[in-house]
C-alpha positions as CSV (number, residue, x, y, z in Angstrom):
1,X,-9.0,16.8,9.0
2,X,-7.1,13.4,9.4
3,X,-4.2,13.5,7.3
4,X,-1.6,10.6,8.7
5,X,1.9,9.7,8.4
6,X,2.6,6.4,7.5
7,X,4.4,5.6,11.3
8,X,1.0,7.3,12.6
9,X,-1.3,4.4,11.5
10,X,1.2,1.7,11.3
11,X,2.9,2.2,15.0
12,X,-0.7,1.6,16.6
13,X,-1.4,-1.5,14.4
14,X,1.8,-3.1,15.8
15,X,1.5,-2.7,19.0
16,X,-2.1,-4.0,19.1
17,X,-2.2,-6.9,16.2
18,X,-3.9,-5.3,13.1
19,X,-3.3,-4.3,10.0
20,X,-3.8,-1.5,7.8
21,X,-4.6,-1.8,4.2
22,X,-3.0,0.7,1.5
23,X,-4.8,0.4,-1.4
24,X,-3.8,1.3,-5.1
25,X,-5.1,4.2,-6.8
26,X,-5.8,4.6,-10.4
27,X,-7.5,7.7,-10.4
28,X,-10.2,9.8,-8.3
29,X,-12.9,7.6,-8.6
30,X,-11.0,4.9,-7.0
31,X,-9.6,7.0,-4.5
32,X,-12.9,8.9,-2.9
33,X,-14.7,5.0,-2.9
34,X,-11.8,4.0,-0.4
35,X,-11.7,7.0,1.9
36,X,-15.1,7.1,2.0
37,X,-15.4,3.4,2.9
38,X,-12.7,3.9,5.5
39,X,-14.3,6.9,6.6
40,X,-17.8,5.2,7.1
41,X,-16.1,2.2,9.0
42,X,-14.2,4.6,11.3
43,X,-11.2,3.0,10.2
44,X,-7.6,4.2,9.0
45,X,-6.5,3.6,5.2
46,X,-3.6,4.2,2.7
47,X,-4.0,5.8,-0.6
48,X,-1.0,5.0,-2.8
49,X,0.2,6.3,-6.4
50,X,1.8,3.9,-7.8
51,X,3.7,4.2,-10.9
52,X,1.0,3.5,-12.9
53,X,-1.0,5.9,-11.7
54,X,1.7,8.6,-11.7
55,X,2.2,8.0,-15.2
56,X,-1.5,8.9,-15.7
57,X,-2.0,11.5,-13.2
58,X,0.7,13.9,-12.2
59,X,2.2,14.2,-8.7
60,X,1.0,17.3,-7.9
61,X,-1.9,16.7,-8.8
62,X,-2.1,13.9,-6.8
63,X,-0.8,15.3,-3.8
64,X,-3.7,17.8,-3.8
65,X,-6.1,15.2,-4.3
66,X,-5.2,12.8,-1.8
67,X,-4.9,15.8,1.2
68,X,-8.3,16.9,-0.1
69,X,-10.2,13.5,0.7
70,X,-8.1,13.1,3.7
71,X,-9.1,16.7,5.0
72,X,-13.1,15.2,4.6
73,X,-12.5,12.1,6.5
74,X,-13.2,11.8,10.1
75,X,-10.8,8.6,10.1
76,X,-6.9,8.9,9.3
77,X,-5.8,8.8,5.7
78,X,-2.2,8.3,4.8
79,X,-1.2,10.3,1.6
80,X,1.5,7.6,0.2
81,X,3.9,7.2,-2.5
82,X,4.2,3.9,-3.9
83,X,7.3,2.2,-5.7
84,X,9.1,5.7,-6.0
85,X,12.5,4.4,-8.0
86,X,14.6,7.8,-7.8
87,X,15.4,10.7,-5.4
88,X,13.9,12.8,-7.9
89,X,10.2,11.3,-7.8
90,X,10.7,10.8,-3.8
91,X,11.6,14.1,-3.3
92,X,8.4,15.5,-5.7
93,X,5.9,13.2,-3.5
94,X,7.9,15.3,-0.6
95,X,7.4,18.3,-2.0
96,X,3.8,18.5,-3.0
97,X,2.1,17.2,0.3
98,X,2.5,13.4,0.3
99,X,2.6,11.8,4.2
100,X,4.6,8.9,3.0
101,X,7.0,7.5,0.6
102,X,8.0,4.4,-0.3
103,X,11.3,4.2,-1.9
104,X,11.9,1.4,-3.8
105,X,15.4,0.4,-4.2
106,X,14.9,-3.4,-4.0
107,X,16.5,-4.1,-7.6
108,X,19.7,-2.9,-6.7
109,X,22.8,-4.4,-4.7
110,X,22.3,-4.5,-0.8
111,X,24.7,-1.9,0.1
112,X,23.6,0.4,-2.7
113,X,19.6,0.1,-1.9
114,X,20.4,1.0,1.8
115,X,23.0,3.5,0.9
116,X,19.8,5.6,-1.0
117,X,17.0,4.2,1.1
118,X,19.1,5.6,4.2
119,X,19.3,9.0,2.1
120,X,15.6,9.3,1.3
121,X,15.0,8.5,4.8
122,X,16.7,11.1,6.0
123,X,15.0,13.4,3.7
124,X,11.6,12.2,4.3
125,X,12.1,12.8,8.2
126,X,13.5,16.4,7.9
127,X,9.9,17.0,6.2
128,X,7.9,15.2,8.9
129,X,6.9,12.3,6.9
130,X,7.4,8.4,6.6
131,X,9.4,6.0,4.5
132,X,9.0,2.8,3.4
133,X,11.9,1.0,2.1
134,X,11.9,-2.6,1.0
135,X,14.4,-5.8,0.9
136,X,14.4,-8.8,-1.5
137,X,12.2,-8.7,-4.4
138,X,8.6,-9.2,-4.6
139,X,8.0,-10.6,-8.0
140,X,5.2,-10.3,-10.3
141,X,2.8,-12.7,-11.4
142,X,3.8,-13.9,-15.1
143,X,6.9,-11.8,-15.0
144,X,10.2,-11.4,-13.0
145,X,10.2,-14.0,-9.8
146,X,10.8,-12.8,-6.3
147,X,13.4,-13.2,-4.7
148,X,12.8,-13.8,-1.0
149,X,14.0,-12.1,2.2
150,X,17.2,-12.5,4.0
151,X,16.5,-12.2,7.8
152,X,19.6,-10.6,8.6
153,X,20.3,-8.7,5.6
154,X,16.5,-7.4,6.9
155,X,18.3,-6.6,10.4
156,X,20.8,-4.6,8.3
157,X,18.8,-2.8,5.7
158,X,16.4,-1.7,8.8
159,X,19.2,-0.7,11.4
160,X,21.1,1.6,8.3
161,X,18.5,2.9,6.9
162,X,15.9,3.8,9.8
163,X,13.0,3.6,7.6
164,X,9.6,3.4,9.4
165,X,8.3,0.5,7.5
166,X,9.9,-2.6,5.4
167,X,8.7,-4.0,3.0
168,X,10.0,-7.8,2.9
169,X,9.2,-10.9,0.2
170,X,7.8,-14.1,1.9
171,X,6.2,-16.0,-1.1
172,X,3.6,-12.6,-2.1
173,X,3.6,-11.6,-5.6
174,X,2.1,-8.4,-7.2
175,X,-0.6,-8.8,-9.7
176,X,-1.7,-12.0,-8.9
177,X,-5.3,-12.8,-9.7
178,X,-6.0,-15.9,-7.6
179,X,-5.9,-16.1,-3.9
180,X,-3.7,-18.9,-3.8
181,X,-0.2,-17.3,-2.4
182,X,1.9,-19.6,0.0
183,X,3.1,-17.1,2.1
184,X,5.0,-19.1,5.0
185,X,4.2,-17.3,8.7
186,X,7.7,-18.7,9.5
187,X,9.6,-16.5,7.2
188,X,8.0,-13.3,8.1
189,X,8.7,-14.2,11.9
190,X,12.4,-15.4,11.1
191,X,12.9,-11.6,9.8
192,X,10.5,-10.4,13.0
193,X,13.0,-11.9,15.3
194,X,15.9,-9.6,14.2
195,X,14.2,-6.7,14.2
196,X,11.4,-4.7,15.3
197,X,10.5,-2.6,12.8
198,X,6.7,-2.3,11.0
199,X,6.6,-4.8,8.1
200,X,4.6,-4.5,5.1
201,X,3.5,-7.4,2.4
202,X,3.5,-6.2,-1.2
203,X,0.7,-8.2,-3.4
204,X,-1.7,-9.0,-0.8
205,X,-4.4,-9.4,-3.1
206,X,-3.5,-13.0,-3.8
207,X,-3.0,-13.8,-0.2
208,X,-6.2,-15.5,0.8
209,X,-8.5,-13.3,3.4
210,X,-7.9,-15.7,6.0
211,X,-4.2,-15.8,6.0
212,X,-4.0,-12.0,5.7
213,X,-6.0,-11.8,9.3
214,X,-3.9,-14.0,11.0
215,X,-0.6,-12.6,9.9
216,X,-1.9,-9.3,10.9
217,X,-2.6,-10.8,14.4
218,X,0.0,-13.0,14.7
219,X,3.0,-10.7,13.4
220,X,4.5,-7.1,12.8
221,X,3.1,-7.2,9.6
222,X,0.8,-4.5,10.3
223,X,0.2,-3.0,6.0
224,X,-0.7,-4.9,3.1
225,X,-0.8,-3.5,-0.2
226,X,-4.0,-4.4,-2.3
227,X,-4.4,-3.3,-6.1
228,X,-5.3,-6.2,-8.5
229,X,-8.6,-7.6,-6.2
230,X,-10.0,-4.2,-6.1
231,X,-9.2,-3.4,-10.2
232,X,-10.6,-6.6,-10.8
233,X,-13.6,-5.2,-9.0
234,X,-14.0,-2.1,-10.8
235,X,-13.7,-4.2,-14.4
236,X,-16.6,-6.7,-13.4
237,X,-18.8,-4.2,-12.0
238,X,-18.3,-1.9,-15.2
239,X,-18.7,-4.8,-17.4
240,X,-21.9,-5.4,-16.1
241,X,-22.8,-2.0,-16.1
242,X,-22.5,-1.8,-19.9
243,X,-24.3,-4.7,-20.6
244,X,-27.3,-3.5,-18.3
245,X,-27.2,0.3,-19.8
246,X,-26.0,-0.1,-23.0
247,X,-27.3,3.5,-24.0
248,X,-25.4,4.7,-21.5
249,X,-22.3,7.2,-22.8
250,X,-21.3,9.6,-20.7
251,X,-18.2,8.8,-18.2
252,X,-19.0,10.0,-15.4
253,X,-22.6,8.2,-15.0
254,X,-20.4,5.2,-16.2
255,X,-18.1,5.0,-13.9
256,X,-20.3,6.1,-11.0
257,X,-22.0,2.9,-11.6
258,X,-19.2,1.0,-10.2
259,X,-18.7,3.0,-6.9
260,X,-21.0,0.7,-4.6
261,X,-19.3,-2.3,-5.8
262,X,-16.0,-0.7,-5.0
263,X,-16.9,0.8,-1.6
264,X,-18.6,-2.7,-0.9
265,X,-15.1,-4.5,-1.8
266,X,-13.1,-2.5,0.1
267,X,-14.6,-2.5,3.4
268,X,-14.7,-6.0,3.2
269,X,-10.3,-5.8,2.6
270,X,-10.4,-3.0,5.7
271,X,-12.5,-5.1,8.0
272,X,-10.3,-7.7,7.4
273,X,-7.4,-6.7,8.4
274,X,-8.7,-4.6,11.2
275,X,-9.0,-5.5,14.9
276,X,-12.9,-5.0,14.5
């Protein structure tokens, strides 16, 4: 049993100039292909719920699920949720055995997103478990633009809130399908400078794999989400599993068909990062 906190994985990766990947869940058959990968590379990993996934799945539910394929890994598993918008949904990741939540409170006015970060902090630690809060806006790709970090408006939001992770916006975008992000080194370490708390990159499925390694060496960004690359993943390997087994019907056989692609995928994105 290797169940994590979020400050348990990420502490470690700081200090010796790796990163951790927390990777998007959709649903179980997503979830079990990256703990097992991360299990069979000896390596940690983050599950997340998103939104989307919570929308499908409930939290409870969830919450059971991740702490179940955490309890079979050798390697640590962080039980994480991802984008929570209100105290309410925090506070139900809390409550039904979730190792780390990320707050989300990056839409609102400064003093207001610390204000509630701070409070969800405070609530997170009182039940043993991480927080991630995050400051400026990480856009999406065809939608709303990001809006980047303010380094000292960082050093603010990180020494009022005491969350155990940040989550900043340096050029990454969420859904972006093309590896072509220009995230500039320079901005992550003018942030870095004023303050020494674990950073975390939103979107890092269309920073290029190269880049991702050497920001993970060469700064305390030390967790990068990735959803879209491994999705993508899953919809070309299932595509092509149709078209090979057209007779094929039944879900489960259908979507087992994708799980070596996926496992193969994501160790690739753990290995990456990693100081292997």
């Amino acid at each position: 049993m290797t169940i994590a906190t979020l400050s348990e994985v990420l502490e470690p990766a700081k200090k010796n100039n790796y990163a951790v990947a927390g990777l998007v869940v959709l649903g179980w058959e997503d979830a079990r292909c990256y703990a097992e990968a991360a299990d069979e590379l000896g390596l940690p990993v983050i599950l997340q719920a998103g939104p989307g996934c919570r929308k499908n799945t409930p939290i409870p539910i969830l919450g059971k699920m991740f702490r179940y394929l955490a309890e079979q890994s050798s390697s640590p598993v962080v039980c994480h949720i991802d984008h929570g918008y209100s105290l309410e949904e925090c506070q139900m990741g809390i409550d039904n055995g979730f190792t780390s939540i990320m707050y989300d409170g990056s839409k609102l006015e400064l003093n207001e997103n610390i204000e509630k970060t701070a409070n969800i902090v405070e609530l997170g630690h009182k039940a043993g478990i991480s927080v991630e809060g995050e400051i400026g806006f990480v856009g999406y790709n065809e939608g709303k633009k990001s809006l980047k970090t303010n380094p000292n408006e960082a050093k603010k939001f990180a020494d009022e809130t005491r969350c155990d992770a940040m989550a900043i916006s340096v050029g990454n975008t969420h859904l972006q399908v093309d590896k072509n992000t220009n995230v500039d080194i320079q901005d992550i370490l003018a942030v870095q400078n004023l303050t020494d708390t674990a950073l975390v990159l939103h979107g890092g499925s269309g920073i290029d794999f190269l880049l991702r390694a050497k920001i993970a060496k060469e700064t305390n960004v030390c967790k990068f989400n990735i959803g879209t690359e491994l999705r993508k993943t899953f919809g070309d390997s299932l595509r092509f599993s149709l078209k090979k087994n057209p007779d094929i019907f039944d879900k489960i056989q259908l979507l087992d068909s994708t799980a070596n692609d996926i496992k193969k995928a994501t160790k690739i994105v753990i290995k990456n990062l990693s100081k292997v």
